[in-house]
C-alpha positions as protocol buffer text, in pm:
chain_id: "A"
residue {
  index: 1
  type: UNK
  ca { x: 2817 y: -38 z: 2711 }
}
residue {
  index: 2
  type: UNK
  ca { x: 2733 y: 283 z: 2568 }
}
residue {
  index: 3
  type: UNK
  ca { x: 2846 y: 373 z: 2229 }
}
residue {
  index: 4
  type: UNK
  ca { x: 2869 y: 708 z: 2045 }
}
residue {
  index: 5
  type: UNK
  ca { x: 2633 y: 794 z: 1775 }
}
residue {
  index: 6
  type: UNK
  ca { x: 2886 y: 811 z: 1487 }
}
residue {
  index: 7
  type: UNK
  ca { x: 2876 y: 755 z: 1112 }
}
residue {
  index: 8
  type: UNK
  ca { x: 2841 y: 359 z: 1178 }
}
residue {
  index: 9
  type: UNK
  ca { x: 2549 y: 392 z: 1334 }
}
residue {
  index: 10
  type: UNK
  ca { x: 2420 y: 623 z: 1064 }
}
residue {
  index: 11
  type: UNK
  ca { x: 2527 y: 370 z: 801 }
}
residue {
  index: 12
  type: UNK
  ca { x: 2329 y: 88 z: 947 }
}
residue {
  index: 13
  type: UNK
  ca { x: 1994 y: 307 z: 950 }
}
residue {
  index: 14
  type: UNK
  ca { x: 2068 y: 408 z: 575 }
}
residue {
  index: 15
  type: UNK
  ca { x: 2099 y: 38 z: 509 }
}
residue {
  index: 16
  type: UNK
  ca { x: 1793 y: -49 z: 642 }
}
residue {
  index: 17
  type: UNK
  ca { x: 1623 y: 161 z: 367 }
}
residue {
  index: 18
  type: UNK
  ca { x: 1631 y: -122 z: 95 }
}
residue {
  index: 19
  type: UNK
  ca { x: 1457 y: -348 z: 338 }
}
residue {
  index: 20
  type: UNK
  ca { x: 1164 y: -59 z: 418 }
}
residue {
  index: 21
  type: UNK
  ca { x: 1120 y: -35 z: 11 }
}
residue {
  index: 22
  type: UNK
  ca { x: 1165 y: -429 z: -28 }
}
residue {
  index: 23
  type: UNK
  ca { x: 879 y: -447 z: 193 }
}
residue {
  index: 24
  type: UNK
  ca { x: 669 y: -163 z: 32 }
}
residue {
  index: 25
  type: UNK
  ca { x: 756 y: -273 z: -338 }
}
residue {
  index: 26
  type: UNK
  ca { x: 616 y: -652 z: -252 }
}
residue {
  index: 27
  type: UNK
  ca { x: 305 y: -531 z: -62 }
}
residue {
  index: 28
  type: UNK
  ca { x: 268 y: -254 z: -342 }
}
residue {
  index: 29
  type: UNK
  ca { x: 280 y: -521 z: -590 }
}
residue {
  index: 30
  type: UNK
  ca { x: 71 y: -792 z: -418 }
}
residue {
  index: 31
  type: UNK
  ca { x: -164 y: -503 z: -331 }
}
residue {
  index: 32
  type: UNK
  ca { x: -228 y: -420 z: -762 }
}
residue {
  index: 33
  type: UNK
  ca { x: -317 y: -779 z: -801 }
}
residue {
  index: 34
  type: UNK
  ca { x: -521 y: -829 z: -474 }
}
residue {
  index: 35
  type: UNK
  ca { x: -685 y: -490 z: -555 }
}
residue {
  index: 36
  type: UNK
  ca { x: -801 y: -522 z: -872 }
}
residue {
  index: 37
  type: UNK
  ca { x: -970 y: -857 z: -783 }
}
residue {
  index: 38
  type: UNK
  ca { x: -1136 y: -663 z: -562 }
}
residue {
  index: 39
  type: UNK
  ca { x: -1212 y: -385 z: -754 }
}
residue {
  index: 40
  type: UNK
  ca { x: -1389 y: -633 z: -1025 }
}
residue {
  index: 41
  type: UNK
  ca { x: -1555 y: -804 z: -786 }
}
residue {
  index: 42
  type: UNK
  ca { x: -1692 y: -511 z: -603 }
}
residue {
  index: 43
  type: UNK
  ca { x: -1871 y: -403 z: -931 }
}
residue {
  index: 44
  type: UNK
  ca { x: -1988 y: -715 z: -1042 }
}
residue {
  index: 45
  type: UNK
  ca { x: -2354 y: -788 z: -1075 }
}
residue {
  index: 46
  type: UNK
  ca { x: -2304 y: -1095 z: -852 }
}
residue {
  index: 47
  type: UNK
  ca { x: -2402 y: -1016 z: -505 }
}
residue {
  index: 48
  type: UNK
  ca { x: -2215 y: -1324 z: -363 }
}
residue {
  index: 49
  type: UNK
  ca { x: -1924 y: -1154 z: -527 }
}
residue {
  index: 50
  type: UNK
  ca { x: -2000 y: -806 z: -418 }
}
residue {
  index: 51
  type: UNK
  ca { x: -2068 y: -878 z: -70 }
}
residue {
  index: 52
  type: UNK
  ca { x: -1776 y: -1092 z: -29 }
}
residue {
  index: 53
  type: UNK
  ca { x: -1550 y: -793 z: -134 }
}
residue {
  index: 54
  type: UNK
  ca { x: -1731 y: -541 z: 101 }
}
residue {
  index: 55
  type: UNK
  ca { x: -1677 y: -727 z: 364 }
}
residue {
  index: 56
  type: UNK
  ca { x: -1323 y: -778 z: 284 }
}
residue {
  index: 57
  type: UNK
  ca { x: -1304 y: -400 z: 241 }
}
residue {
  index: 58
  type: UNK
  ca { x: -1456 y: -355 z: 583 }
}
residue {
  index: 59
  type: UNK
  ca { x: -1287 y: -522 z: 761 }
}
residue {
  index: 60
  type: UNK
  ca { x: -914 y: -374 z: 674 }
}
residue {
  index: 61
  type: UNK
  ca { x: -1019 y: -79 z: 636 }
}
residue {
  index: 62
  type: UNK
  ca { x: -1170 y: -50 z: 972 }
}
residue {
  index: 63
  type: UNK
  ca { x: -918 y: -245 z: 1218 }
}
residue {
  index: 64
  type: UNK
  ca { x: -555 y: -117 z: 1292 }
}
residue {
  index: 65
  type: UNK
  ca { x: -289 y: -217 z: 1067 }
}
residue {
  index: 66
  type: UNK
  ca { x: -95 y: -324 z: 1352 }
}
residue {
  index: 67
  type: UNK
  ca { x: -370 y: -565 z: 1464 }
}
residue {
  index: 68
  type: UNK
  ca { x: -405 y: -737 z: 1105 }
}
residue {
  index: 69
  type: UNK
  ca { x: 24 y: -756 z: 1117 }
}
residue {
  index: 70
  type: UNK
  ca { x: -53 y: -964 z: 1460 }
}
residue {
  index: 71
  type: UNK
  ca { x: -335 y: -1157 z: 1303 }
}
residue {
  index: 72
  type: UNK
  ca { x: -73 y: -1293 z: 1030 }
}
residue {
  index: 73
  type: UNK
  ca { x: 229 y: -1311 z: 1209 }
}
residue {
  index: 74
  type: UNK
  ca { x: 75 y: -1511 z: 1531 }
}
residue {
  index: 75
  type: UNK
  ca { x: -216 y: -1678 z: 1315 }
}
residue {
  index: 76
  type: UNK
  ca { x: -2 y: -1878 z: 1096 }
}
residue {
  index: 77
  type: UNK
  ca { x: 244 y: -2012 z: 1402 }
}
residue {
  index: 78
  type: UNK
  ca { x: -76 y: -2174 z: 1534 }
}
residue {
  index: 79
  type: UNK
  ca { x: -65 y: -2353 z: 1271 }
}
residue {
  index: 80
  type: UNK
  ca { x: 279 y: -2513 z: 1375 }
}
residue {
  index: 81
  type: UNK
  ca { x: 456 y: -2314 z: 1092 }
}
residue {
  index: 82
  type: UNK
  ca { x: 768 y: -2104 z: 1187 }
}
residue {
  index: 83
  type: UNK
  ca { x: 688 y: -1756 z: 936 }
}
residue {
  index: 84
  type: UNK
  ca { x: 965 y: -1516 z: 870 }
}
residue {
  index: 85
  type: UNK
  ca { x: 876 y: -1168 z: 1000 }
}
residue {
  index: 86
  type: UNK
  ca { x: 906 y: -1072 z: 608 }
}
residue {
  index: 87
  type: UNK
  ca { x: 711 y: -1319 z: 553 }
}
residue {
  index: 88
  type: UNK
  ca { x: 438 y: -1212 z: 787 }
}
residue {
  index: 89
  type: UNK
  ca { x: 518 y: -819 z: 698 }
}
residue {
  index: 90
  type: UNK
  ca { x: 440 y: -884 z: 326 }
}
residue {
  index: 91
  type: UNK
  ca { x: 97 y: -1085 z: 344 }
}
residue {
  index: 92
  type: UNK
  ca { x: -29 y: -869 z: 609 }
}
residue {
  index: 93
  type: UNK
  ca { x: 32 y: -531 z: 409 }
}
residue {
  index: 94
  type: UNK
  ca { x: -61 y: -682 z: 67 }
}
residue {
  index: 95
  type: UNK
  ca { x: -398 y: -794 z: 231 }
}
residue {
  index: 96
  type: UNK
  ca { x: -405 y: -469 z: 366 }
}
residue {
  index: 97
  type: UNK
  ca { x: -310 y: -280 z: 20 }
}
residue {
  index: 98
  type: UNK
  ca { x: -530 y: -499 z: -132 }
}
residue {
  index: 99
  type: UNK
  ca { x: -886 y: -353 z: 17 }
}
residue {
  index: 100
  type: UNK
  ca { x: -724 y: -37 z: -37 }
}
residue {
  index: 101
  type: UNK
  ca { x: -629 y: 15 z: -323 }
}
residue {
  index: 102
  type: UNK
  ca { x: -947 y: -212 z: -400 }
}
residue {
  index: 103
  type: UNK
  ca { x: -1140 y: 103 z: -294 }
}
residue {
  index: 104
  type: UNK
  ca { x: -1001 y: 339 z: -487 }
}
residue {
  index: 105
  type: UNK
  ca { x: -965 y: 168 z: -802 }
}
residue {
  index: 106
  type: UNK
  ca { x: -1381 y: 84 z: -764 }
}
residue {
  index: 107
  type: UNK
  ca { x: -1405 y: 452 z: -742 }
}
residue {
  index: 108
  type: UNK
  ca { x: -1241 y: 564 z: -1057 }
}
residue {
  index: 109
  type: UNK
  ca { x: -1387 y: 258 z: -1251 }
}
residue {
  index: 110
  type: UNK
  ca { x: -1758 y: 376 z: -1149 }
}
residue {
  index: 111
  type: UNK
  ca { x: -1608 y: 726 z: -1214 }
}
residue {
  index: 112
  type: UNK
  ca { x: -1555 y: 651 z: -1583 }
}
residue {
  index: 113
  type: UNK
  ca { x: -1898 y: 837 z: -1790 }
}
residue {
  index: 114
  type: UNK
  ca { x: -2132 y: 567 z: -1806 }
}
residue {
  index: 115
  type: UNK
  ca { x: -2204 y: 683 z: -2212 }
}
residue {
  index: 116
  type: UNK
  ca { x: -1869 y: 540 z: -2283 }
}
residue {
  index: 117
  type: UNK
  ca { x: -2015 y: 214 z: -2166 }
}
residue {
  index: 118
  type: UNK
  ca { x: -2361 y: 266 z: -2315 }
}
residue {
  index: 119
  type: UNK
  ca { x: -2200 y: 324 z: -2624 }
}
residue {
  index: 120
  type: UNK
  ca { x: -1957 y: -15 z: -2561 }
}
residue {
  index: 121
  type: UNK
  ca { x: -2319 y: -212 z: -2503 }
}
residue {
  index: 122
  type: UNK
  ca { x: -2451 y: -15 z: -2847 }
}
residue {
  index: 123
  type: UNK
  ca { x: -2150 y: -198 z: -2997 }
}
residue {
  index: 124
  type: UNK
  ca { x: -2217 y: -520 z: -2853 }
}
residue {
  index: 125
  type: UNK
  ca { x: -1916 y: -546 z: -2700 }
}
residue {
  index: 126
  type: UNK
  ca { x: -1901 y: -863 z: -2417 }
}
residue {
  index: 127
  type: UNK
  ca { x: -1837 y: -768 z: -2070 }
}
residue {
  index: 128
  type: UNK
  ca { x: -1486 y: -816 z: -2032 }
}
residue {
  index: 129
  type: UNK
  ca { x: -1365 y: -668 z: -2373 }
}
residue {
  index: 130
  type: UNK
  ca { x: -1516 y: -320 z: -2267 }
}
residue {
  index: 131
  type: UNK
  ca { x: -1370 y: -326 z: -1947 }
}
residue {
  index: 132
  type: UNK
  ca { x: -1036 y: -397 z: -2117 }
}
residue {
  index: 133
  type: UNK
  ca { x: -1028 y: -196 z: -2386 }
}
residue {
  index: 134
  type: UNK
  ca { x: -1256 y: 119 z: -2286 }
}
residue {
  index: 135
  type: UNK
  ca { x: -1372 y: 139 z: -1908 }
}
residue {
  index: 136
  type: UNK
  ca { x: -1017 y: 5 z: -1717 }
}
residue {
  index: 137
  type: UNK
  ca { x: -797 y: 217 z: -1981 }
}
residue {
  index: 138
  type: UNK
  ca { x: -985 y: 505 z: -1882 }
}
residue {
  index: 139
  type: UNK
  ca { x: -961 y: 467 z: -1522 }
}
residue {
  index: 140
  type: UNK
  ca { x: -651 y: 396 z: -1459 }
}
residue {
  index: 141
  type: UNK
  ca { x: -537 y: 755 z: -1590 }
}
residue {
  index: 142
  type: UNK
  ca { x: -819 y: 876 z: -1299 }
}
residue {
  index: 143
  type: UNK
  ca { x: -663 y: 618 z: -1056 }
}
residue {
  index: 144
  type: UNK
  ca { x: -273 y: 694 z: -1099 }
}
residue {
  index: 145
  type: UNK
  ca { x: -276 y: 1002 z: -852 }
}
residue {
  index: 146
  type: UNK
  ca { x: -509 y: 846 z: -538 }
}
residue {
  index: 147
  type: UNK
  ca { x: -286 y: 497 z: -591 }
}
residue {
  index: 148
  type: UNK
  ca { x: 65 y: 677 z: -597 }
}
residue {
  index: 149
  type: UNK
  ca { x: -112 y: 888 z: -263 }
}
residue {
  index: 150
  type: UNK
  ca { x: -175 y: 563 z: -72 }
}
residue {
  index: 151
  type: UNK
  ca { x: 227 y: 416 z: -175 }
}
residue {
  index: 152
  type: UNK
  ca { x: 303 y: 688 z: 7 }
}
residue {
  index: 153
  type: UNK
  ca { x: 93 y: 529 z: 343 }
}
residue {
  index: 154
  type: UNK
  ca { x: 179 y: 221 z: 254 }
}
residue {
  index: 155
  type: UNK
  ca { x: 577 y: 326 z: 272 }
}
residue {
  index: 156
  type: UNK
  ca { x: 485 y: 479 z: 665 }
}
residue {
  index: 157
  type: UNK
  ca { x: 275 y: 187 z: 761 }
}
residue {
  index: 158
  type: UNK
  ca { x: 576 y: -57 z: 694 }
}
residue {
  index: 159
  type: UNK
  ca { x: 735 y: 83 z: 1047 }
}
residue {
  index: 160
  type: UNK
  ca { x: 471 y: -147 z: 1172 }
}
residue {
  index: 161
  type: UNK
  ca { x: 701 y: -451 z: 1096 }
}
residue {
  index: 162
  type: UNK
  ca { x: 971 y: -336 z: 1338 }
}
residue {
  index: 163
  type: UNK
  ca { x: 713 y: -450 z: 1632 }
}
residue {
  index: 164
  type: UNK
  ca { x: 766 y: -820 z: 1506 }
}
residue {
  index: 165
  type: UNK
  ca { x: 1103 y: -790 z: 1478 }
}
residue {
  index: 166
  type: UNK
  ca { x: 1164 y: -729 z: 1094 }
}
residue {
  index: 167
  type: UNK
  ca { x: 1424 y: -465 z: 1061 }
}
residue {
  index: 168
  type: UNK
  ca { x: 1351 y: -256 z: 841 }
}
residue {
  index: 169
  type: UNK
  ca { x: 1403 y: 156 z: 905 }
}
residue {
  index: 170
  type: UNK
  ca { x: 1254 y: 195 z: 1215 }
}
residue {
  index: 171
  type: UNK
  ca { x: 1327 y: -156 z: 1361 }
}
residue {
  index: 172
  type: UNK
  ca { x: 1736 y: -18 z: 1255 }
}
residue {
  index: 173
  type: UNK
  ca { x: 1654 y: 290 z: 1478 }
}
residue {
  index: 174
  type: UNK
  ca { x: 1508 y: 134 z: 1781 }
}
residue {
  index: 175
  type: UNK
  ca { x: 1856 y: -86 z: 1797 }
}
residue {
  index: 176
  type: UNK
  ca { x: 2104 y: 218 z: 1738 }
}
residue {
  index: 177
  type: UNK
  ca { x: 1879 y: 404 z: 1981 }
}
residue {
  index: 178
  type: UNK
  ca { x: 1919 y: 119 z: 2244 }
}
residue {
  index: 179
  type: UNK
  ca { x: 2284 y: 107 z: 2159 }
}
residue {
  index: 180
  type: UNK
  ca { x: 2406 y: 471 z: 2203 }
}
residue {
  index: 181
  type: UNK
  ca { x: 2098 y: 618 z: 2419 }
}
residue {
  index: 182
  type: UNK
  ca { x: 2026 y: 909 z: 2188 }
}
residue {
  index: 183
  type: UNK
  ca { x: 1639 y: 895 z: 2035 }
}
residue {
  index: 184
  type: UNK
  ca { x: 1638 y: 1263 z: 1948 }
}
residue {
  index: 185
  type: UNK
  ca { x: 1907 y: 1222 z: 1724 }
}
residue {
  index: 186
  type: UNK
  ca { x: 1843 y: 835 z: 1577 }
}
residue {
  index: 187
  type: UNK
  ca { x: 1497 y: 882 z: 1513 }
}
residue {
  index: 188
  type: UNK
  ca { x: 1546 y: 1260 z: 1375 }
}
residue {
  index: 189
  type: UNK
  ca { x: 1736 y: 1081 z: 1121 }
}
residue {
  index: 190
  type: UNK
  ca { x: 1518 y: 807 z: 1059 }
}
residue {
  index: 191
  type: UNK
  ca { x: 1214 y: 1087 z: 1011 }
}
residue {
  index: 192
  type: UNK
  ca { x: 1422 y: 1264 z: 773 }
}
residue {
  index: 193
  type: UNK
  ca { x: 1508 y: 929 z: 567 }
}
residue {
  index: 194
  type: UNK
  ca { x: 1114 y: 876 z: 566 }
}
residue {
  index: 195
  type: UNK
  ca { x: 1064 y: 1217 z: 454 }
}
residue {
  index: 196
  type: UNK
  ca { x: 1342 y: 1185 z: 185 }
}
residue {
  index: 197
  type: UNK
  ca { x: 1138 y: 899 z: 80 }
}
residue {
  index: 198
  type: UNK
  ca { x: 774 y: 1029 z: 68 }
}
residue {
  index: 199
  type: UNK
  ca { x: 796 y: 1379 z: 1 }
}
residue {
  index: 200
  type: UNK
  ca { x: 901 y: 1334 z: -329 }
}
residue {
  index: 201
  type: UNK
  ca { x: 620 y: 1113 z: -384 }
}
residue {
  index: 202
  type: UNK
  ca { x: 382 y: 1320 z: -248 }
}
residue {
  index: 203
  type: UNK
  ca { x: 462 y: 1606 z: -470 }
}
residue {
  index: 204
  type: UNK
  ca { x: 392 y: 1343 z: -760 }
}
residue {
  index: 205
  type: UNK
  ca { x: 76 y: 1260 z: -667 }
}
residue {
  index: 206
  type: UNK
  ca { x: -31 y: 1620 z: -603 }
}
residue {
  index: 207
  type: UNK
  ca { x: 108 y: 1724 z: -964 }
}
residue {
  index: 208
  type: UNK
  ca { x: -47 y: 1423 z: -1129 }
}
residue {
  index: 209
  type: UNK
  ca { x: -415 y: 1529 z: -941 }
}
residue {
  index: 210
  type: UNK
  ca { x: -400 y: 1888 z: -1058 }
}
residue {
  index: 211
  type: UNK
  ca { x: -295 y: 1774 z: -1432 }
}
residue {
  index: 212
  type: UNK
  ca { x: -580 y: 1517 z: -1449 }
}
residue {
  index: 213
  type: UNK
  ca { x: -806 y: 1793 z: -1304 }
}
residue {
  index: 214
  type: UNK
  ca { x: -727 y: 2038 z: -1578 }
}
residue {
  index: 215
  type: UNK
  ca { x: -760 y: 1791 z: -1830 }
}
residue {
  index: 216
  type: UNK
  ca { x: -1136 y: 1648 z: -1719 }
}
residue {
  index: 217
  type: UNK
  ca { x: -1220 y: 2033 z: -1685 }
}
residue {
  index: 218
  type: UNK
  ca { x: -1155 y: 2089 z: -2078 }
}
């Protein structure tokens, strides 16, 4: 039976936003901590460890995000283990933030003068204290814009866990939609929610680039 598209339906779709930024804020999260392992490791003198993290890189960055959600979500019930699709959702986009944001965050470190670590090695400090205290401080101010750019992705590329049944925003769409047979005006609300949600940030990031522009050009 076919039902009306009425302020029910829009209720459900507006309640599936918490579970589209549940799922962004864990694979945001997972994504710092993954990322900065790979950040270190992609500028540390050990090739083992350098190689190990290009590769990593390489490989998320160049296959679909779609394909890596299938890899997890399928992958893990060969092992005989029944995986939420949350589940699933969350360690395939934190893997996937992870090279990311990996990426970027190697750029900004190797961004940072190199005097200010010559002058860290003049002072004898050991490896890790100038990264802590002068070279990561640094970079993260360079970093903030480019990371807050990719949340913004990361946000859109969470649509990807309606195909394996997590419903989130889109996955709330596709079942009003089948309910009431009216995708112009289901999914013209669930593009506006999406812009409601990333515009703003968008706006941030492009503010927070041309401050931290101004500032290096003093």
């Amino acid at each position: 039976m076919i039902r009306e598209f009425g302020t029910g339906e829009i209720t459900f779709i507006l309640l599936a936003v918490r579970w589209t930024l549940v799922l962004s804020a864990i694979a945001f999260a997972g994504g710092a901590v993954g990322g900065l392992l790979v950040a270190m490791a992609r500028i540390s003198p050990n090739r083992w460890l350098a190689g190990s993290a290009m590769v990593f890189i390489r490989f998320f960055q160049g296959t679909p995000p779609l394909m890596q959600l299938f890899l997890v979500f399928f992958g893990i019930t060969i092992f005989g283990i029944d995986v939420a699709p949350l589940t699933a959702a969350a360690i395939a986009l934190t893997l996937h933030a992870s090279a990311f944001l990996g990426e970027i965050w190697r750029g900004c470190i190797q961004a940072v003068p190199s005097g200010q670590t010559e002058a860290s090695w003049a002072l004898g400090l050991r490896y890790g204290m100038r990264m802590r205290h002068i070279v990561l401080p640094q970079a993260a101010r360079i970093a903030v814009a480019p990371t807050v750019g990719f949340l913004v992705q990361l946000i859109k590329v969470t649509s990807l866990a309606s195909i394996i049944g997590f419903v989130e925003l889109t996955r709330a769409g596709q079942i009003i939609n089948n309910a009431t047979y009216e995708p112009f005006l289901v999914f013209g609300l669930v593009a506006l929610v999406y812009f409601a949600i990333c515009w703003p940030l968008s706006l941030v990031a492009r503010r927070m680039e041309r401050r931290f522009a101004r500032i290096a050009a003093r």
